[in-house]
C-alpha positions, 0 to 999 in steps of 0.5 A: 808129690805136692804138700801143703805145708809151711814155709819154715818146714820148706825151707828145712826139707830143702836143708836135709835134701841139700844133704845138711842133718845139723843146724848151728846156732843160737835162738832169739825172738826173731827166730824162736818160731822157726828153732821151735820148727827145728826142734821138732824136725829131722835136722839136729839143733846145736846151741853153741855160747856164741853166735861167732862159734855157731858160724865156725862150727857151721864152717868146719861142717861144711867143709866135710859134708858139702853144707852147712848152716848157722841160724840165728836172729836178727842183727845182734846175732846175725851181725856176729856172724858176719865174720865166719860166713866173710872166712867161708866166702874167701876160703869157699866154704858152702854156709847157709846162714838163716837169720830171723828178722822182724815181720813184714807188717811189723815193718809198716810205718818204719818203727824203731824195733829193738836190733834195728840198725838203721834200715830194715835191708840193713842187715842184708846189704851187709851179707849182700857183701860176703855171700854169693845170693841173698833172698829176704822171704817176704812173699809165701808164693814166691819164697820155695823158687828163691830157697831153691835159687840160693841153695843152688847157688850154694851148691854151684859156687862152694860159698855162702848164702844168706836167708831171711826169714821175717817172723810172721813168714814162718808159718805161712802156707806154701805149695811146692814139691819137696824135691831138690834139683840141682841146677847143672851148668855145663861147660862150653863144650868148644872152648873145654875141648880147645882147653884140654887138647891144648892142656895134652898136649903140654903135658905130654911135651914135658919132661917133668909134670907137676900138680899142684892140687887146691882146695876146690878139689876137696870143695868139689868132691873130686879127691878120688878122681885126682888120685885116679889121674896120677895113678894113672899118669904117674905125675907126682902132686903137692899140695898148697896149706889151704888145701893140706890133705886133700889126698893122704900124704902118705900117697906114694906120688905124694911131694909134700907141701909146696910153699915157696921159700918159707917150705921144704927145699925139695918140694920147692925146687922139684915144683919150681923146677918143673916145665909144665904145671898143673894147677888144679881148683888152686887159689893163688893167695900171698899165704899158699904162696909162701908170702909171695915168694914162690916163682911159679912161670904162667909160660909153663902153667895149666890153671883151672879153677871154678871161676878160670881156666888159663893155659900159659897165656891163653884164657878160655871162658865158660869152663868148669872144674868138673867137666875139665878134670872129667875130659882129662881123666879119659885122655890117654895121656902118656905115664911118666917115669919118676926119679929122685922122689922124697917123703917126709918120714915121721920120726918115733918121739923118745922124751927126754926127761927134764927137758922143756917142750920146744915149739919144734919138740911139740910137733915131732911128738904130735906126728907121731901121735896122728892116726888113720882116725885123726881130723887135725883142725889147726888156728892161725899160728905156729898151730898152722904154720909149723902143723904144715910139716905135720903127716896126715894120713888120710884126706880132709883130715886137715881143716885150717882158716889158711887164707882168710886167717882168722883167729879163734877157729879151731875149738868151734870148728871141732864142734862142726867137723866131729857132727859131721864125721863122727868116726874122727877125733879132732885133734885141736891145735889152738894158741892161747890168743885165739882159744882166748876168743872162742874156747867157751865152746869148750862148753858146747862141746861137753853139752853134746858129749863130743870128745875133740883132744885140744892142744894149747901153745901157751906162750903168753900171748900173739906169738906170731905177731912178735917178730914183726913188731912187739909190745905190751898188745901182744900180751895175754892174762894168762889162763889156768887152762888145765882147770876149764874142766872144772868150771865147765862141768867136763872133760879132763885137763893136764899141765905140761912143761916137759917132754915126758908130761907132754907124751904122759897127757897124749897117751892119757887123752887118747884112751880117754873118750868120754869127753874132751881133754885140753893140754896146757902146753907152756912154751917160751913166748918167743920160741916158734917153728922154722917155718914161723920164723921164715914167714914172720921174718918177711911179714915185719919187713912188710910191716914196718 
């Protein structure tokens, strides 16, 4: 039924029908109108330390729950954000940013009012460039249309949005339904028939299938149709590192992880050797691609992905992910007959006593540790590179910034994934340069009783960055990690150096659940991960 109602209590009801039940931000007198708003509504507020971190948080949500929003004010905040939300449009993360702005008659005459940049649309020209749809709610008439417009656009493109909300809106009085309707775009139904007749036809022509499974699959919430096809076809499937875990890799038909030559030779050549590949919701970045150096035959590729669909060299327009995936599901497509499949089996970790923790020590330890109740959020470096061999047992329990790459991830987005799926414990994988960035959160994160078990790869500065070219701006102050706990009022910290202190502290961690615990893990500063070793080995000569 139609209410009367204001338009920043509109604007929250849309949120929570959209599917959104928490808020990340931090408050400003631009915004403290609508906070208050939130505050006393449905929605639950998280104030992180940082504007960065809200949008992290707000990233991580979204990538569990389908949305995510961060709220903060104008310009000083709403600028800091602009880095997350720039990740989340790359990696196709669903973020609402909400920024409080200086009222529409405070405007008149074009005053310098404090946080101003140089014009009024400032601000949103600048998000105009990291989002998908953008409104300023300057008109209550028009405003719930354009909340709708963008939310939809949202939900239809798995990427940002930008909302501006000037203070003396806030409370103006709006008429509209409180209804989301999702706006359905349907495929050209010529060109998907075309496109999946000839996509048949391929697969049934080859000897030896493959799919590759990308990240918009999880984006999309079509995981549990992906495991139906190859269940029900017997096509073996690999994943790319943005979209690791988008099924159990303890899936039976599960290859691993393909990354060109930096990965494991059997994936690599199972997939390189296959003659006819199926690319679904995949992004083709230089990182999934193993810097460049897979060699994937677009003669022998289906690629289908949200924005394009090309079988060999034919493109076909006006073709959605869904509507594909859903023909190809009620083809009758022949089961193939599968040889020589191998799974990575997860070694038992016995310490040896006395002896340092060795990057590569460090993950056989972890994969042993990982359980059905684990979300791994991994930040870029050996935290992500050499995480990529970790085994992870169900989906959507790998959470990274594997294309987008942008340091101090991880702590904040432990925040966003625990809000939204509360039956998981994050397991924070984070080195010492990025936890340097954003491990105030740490401080949110005793404030809301969240209880993520981080894992610092303290090696004395940008690790990833020394083989490709080092020097004194690679070096970090070193930190007492372990004491965090004692400045922040929570939370339990260990020292590790050796083996058999590294399984004592994540035995001791995993029965502690009353708060957070952060491992001090101290590494040899030029010790890294094969794979790490492969990856920066091609970067320096791309760097120099």
């Amino acid at each position: 039924m139609e209410m009367k109602n204001t338009l920043g209590n509109y604007l929250i009801e849309q949120l929570y029908n959209c599917g959104a039940r928490h808020v990340f931000g931090v408050a400003g007198d631009y915004v403290l109108r609508f906070f208050d708003d939130l505050v006393h509504s449905k929605l639950n507020v998280i104030c992180t330390c940082d504007e960065q971190g809200a949008g992290y948080a707000a990233d991580a949500y979204a990538r569990l729950n389908g949305l995510g929003v961060v709220c903060i004010t104008y310009c000083v905040g709403g600028l800091k954000v602009v880095n997350p939300v720039a990740q989340a449009y790359a990696e196709k993360s669903p973020v609402v940013v909400i920024s409080g702005a200086p009222g529409i008659k405070e405007r008149k005459k074009n005053p310098m009012l404090h946080h101003k940049v140089r014009d009024f649309d400032t601000q949103k020209k600048i998000f105009d460039e990291v989002t998908v749809a953008s409104t300023v709610l300057s008109d209550p008439g028009t405003a719930p249309r354009e909340i709708d417009r963008v939310l939809n656009a949202a939900q239809r493109y798995k990427r940002p949005v930008y909302i501006e909300l000037p203070r003396d809106m806030t409370s103006e009085q709006v008429t509209h339904q409180y209804e989301f309707r999702e706006m359905q775009e349907k495929s050209d139904p010529v060109a998907l028939q075309e496109a999946v007749t000839e996509a048949i036809t391929m697969i049934h022509a080859a000897k030896k299938p493959v799919i590759i499974a990308g990240v918009e699959l999880q984006r999309f919430g079509l995981q549990s149709e992906l495991v139906k096809f190859i269940e029900k076809t017997n096509i073996p499937v690999t994943s790319l590192l943005l979209s690791k875990s988008v099924i159990s890799e303890r899936h039976p038909l599960y290859l691993g992880l393909y990354e060109g030559a930096i990965g494991h030779d059997f994936v690599r050549e199972y997939v390189e050797s296959s003659d006819c590949l199926v690319l679904l919701g995949a992004l083709l970045t230089d990182i999934n691609l193993g810097a460049f150096t897979a060699h994937l035959d677009q003669g022998r590729m289906i690629y289908v992905t949200s924005e394009k669909t090309a079988i060999r060299h034919h493109n076909y327009e006006n073709i959605y992910l869904q509507d594909f995936m859903y023909e190809l599901m009620r083809a009758n497509i022949k089961r193939q007959e599968l040889k020589g499949i191998q799974h990575q089996e997860v070694q038992p970790f016995s310490p040896v006593k006395g002896q340092k923790v060795t990057v590569q020590r460090l993950f056989q330890c972890l994969n042993s540790f990982l359980t059905d109740d684990t979300v791994v959020i991994a930040d870029v470096g050996d935290a992500l590179v050499g995480g990529s061999d970790l085994v992870v047992h169900r989906r959507t329990e790998f959470i990274s910034p594997a294309y987008y790459l942008s340091l101090g991830f991880a702590v904040p987005a432990s925040i966003g994934a625990q809000l939204a799926s509360p039956s998981l414990r994050p397991l924070v994988l984070v080195g010492d340069g990025a936890f340097q960035m954003t491990g105030m959160e740490l401080s949110t994160i005793v404030r809301y009783h969240l209880n993520p078990i981080v894992v610092v790869f303290n090696n004395y500065g940008y690790g990833i960055e020394r083989p490709m070219m080092d020097g004194p701006f690679n070096d970090l102050q070193l930190w007492q990690y372990s004491r965090i706990p004692e400045i922040i009022g929570g939370g339990r910290g260990f020292i590790v150096k050796t083996e058999e202190q590294l399984s004592e502290a994540l035995e001791a961690a995993e029965k502690y659940k009353d708060g957070f615990c952060i491992l001090d893990v101290h590494l040899d500063k030029y010790d890294m991960s094969p794979a790490l070793q492969r990856l920066t080995s091609l970067s320096a000569k791309r760097a120099r």
